[in-house]
C-alpha positions as CSV (number, residue, x, y, z in Angstrom):
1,X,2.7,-0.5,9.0
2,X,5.6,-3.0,9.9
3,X,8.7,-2.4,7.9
4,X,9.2,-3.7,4.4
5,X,12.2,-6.2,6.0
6,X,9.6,-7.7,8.5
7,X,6.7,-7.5,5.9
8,X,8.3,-9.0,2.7
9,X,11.2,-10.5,2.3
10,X,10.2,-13.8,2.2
11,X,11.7,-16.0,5.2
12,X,10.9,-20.0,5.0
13,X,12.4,-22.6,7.0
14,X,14.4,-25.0,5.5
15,X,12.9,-28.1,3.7
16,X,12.8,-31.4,5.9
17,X,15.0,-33.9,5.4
18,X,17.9,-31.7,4.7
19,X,21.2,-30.7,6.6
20,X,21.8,-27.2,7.4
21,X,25.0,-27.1,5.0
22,X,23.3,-29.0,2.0
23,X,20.5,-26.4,1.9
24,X,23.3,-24.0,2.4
25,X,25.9,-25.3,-0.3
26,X,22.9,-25.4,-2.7
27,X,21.8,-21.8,-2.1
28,X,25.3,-20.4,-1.9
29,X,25.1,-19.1,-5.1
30,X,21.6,-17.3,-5.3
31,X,22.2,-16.2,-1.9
32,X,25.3,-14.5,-2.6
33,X,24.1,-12.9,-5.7
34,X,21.5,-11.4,-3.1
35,X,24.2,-10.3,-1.2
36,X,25.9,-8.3,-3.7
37,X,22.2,-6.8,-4.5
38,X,21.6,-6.1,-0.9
39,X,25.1,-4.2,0.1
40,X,25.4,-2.8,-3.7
41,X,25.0,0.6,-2.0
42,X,28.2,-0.1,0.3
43,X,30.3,-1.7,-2.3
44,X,29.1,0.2,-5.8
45,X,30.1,4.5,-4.7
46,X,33.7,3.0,-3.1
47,X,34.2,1.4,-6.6
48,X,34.5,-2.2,-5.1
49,X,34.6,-5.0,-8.1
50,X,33.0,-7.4,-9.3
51,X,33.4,-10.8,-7.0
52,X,36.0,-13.1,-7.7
53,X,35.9,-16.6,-6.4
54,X,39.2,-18.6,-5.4
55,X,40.0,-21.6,-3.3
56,X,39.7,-19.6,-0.1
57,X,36.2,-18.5,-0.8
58,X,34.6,-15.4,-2.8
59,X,36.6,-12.3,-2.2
60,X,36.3,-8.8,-3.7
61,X,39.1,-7.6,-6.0
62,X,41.7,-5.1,-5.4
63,X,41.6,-1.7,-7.2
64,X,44.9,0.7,-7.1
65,X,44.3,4.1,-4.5
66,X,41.4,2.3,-2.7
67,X,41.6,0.9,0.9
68,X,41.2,-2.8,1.2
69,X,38.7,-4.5,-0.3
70,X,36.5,-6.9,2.0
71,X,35.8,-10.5,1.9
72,X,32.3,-12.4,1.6
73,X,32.9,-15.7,3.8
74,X,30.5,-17.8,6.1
75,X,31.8,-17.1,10.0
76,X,30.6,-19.6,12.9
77,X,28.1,-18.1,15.2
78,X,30.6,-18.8,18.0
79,X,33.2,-16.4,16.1
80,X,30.9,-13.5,15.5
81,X,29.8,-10.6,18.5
82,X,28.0,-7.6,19.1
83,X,30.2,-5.1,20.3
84,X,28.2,-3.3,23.3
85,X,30.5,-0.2,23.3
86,X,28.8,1.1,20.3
87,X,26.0,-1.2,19.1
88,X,22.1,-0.7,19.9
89,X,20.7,-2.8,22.6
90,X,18.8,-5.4,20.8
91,X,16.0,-5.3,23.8
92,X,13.5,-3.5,23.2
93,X,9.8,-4.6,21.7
94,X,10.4,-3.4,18.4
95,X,13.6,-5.6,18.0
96,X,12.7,-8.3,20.0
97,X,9.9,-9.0,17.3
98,X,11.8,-8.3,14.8
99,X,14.1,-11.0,15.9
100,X,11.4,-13.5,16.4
101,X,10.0,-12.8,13.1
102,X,12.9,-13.5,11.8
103,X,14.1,-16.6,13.6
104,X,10.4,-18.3,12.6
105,X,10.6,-17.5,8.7
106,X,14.2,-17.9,8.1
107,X,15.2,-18.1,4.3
108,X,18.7,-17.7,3.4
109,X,18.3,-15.3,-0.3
110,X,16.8,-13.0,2.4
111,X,19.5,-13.1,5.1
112,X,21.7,-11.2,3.6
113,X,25.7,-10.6,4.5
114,X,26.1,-9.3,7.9
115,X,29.2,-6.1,8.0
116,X,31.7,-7.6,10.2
117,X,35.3,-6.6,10.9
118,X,38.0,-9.2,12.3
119,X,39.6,-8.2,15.5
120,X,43.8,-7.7,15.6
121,X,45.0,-11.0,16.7
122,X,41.3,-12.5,17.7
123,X,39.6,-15.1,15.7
124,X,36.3,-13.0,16.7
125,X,34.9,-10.8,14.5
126,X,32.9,-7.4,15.5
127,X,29.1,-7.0,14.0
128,X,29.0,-3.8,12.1
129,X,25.4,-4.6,10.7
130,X,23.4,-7.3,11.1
131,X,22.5,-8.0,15.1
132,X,19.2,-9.1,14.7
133,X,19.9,-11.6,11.9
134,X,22.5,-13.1,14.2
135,X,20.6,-12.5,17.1
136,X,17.8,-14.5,15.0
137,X,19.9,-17.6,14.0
138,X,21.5,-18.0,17.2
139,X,17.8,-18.4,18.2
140,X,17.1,-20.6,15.9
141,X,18.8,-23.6,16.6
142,X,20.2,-25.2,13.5
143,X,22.2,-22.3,12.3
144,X,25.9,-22.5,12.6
145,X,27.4,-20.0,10.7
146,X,26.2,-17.1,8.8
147,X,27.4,-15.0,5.8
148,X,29.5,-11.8,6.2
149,X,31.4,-9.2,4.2
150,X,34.9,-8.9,6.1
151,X,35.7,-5.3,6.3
152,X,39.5,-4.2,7.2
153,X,39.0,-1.7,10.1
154,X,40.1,-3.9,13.4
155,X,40.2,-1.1,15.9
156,X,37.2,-0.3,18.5
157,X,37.2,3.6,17.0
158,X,37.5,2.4,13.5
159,X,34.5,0.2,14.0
160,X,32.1,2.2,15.7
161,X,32.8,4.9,13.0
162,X,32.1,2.4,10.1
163,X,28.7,1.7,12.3
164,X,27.9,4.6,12.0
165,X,28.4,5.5,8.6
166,X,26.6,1.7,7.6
167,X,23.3,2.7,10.1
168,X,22.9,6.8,9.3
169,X,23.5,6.9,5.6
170,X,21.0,4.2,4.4
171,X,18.1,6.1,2.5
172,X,14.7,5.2,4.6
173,X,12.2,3.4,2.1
174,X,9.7,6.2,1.6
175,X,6.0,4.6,2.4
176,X,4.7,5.3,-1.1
177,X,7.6,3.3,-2.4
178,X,7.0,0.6,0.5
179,X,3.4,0.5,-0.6
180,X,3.9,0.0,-4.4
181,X,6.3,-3.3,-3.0
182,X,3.8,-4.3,-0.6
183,X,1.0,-4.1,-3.9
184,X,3.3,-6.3,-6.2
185,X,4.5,-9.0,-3.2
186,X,0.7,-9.5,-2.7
187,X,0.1,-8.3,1.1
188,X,-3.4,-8.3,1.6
189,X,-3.7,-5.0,3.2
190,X,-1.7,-3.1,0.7
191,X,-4.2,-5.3,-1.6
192,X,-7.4,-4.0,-0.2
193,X,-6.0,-0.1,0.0
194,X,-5.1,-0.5,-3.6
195,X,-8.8,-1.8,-4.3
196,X,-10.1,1.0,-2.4
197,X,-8.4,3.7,-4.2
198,X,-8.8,2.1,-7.4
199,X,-13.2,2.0,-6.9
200,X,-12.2,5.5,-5.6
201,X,-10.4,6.7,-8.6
202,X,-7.7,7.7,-6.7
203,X,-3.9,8.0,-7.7
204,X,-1.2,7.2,-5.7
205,X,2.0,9.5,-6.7
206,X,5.5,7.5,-7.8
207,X,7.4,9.8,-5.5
208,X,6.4,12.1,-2.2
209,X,4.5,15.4,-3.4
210,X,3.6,18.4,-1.5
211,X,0.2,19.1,-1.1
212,X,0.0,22.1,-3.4
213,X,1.6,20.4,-6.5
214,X,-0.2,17.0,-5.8
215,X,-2.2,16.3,-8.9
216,X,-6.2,16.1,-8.7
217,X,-7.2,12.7,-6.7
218,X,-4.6,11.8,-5.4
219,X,-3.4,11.2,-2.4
220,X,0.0,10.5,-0.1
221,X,-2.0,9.0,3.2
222,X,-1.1,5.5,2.5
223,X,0.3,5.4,6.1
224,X,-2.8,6.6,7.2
225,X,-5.0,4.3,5.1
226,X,-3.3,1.3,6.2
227,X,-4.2,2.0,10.0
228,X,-7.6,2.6,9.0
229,X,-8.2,-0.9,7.9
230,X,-8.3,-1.8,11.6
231,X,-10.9,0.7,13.0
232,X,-13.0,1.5,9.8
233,X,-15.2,-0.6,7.1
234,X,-14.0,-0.5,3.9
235,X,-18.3,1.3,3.3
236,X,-16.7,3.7,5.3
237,X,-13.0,4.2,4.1
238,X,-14.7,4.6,0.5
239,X,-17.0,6.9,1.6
240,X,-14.4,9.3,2.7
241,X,-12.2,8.8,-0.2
242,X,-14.9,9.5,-2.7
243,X,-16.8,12.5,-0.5
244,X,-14.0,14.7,-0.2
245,X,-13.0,14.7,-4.4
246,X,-16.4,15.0,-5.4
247,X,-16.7,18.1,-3.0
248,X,-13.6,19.7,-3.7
249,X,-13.5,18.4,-7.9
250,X,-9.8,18.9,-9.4
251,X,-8.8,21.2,-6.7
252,X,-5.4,19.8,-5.8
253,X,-4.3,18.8,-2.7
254,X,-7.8,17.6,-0.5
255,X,-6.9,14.5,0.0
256,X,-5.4,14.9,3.3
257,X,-4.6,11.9,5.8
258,X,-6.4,14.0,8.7
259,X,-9.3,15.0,6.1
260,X,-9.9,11.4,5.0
261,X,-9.5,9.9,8.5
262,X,-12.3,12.3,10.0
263,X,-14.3,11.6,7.4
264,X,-14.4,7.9,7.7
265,X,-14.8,8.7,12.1
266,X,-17.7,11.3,10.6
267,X,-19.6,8.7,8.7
268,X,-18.8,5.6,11.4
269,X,-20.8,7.9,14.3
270,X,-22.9,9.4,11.3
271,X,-24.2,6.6,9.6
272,X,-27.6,8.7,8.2
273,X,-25.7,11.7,7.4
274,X,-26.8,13.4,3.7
275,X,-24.4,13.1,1.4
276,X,-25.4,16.4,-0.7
277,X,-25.4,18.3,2.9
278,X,-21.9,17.2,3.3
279,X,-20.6,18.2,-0.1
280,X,-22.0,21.7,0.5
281,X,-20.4,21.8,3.9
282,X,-16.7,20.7,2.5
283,X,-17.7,22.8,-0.4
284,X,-17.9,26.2,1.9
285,X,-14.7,25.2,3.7
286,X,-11.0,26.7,3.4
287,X,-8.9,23.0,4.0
288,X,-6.2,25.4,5.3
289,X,-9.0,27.4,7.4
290,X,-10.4,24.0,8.6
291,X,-7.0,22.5,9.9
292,X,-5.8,26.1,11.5
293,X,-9.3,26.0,13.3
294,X,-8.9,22.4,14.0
295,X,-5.8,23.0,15.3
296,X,-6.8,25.8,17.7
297,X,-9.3,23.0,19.2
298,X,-6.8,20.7,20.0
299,X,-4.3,23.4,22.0
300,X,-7.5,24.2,23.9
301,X,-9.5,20.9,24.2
302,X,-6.5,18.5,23.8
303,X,-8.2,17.1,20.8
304,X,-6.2,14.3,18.2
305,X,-6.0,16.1,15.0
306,X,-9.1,14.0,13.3
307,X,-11.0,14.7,16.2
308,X,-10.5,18.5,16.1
309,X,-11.6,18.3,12.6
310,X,-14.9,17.1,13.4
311,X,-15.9,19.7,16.0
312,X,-15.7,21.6,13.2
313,X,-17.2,19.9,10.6
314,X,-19.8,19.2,13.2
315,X,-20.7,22.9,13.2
316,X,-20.4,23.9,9.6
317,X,-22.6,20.6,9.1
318,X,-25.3,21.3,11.0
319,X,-25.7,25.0,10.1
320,X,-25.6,23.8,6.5
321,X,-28.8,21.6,6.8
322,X,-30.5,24.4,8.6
323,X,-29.6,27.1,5.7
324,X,-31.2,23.8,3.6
């Protein structure tokens, strides 16, 4: 599943007809209302105040005890760089299309401020945060400046310290929580997974659960569903998702992403295979039994977890129509 800043936040190019600064000046305000929503967890613990505006542009307020406060402006592209010392390389595939994606669906609300820090005696300012949106507009071709929050540190040590306190204390977006986003901004596979659980009568927990204290059908594989929708039918998907309850009823914690996966693989190269025979085969299995076994396969055979699962099942599946 692509990240929730490739997947949703809404780029679109700018309406025809228009200069680059009139569509700027006239989304100034929204956008930086967005930018106050987007760094609130930089600004908000280090008790930074509410934005004041003045003739030189909109600059934070100054509190008593707390170091300097930074400044929102809009820097030239030709002022701003990526130090290499520190940063990432922006080279690789996953950045490179993240870039792209980015250049092609531009929309300001979504840009964001990019972190930057002013250099002693330099009109160049130092990235902090934000290389692939400034990557992405100097690809872009009618961008000329973009919108940063000035931070004070102007030395290389200070910087690369505030880089990595802005790139490793970010909370990751858990999936379930990208999922329930992805639902409500309308992506068509979240859409269709949604669907399927719904028929299913499958729950999707607010926040990650372990296994033992997951509630009765329900489920945590949304990664796992998501990457089905390329290899399996949704026949298939629902087949697995509806098996494997019905089998186990309100035992908690079945719904496994390596259950539900080798169930859809079981009934794709299974097509005719009896549904009753199948609950009485899950029915006679320990899920904890079935993945320790499953796992011994794949040390020996080299076996992906899934397909470990169905040498098993293979097994316990066939004995269970002969005992029928």
């Amino acid at each position: 599943m692509r990240g929730f800043y490739q997947r949703f936040e809404g780029f679109g190019r700018l309406p025809s007809g228009r200069s680059l600064q009139h569509s700027a000046a006239l989304g100034a305000s929204h956008a930086f209302g967005c930018f106050r929503r987007l760094t609130r967890g930089l600004t908000e613990p280090s008790g930074y105040a509410t934005l004041l505006a003045d003739k030189q542009g909109v600059r934070m307020g100054k509190a008593d005890g707390l170091t300097e406060r930074p400044e929102l402006k809009w820097i030239k592209l030709t002022e701003l760089y990526v130090p290499a010392d520190y940063q990432r390389p922006a080279k690789n595939s996953a950045s490179l299309a993240n870039i792209n994606y980015i250049r092609n669906n531009f929309n300001w609300a979504s840009c964001g401020a990019l972190i930057v820090c002013q250099l002693a005696k330099s009109r160049q300012f130092a990235i902090i945060d934000g290389q692939h949106r400034f990557r992405a507009a100097e690809a872009h071709g009618r961008i000329a400046e973009l919108p940063c929050l000035v931070i004070s540190p102007r030395e290389a040590q200070d910087q690369a310290r505030h880089f990595v306190e802005v790139n490793s204390k970010r909370i990751k977006l858990h999936n379930l929580h990208e999922y329930r986003a992805a639902v409500v901004a309308g992506d068509p596979n979240a859409i269709m997974v949604a669907g399927l659980l719904k028929r299913a009568n499958i729950s999707v927990p607010e926040h990650p659960t372990g296994k033992k204290q997951m509630p009765p059908r329900s489920t945590v594989a949304i990664g796992t569903l998501f990457k089905m929708l390329d290899t399996y039918s949704e026949k298939q998907i629902l087949w697995a998702l509806t098996v494997i309850p019905e089998a186990y009823e309100d035992e908690p914690g079945v719904l496994r992403a390596s259950l539900i996966k080798a169930m859809a693989e079981w009934i794709k190269r299974h097509p005719d295979t009896d549904r009753e025979t199948m609950i009485r085969t899950l029915q006679d299995i320990d899920l904890d039994d079935l993945e320790k076994d499953a796992r011994a396969y794949r040390a020996i055979e080299g076996k992906r977890m899934p397909d470990a699962i169905m040498l098993v099942l293979e097994k316990k599946y066939h004995a269970a129509r002969k005992a029928a």
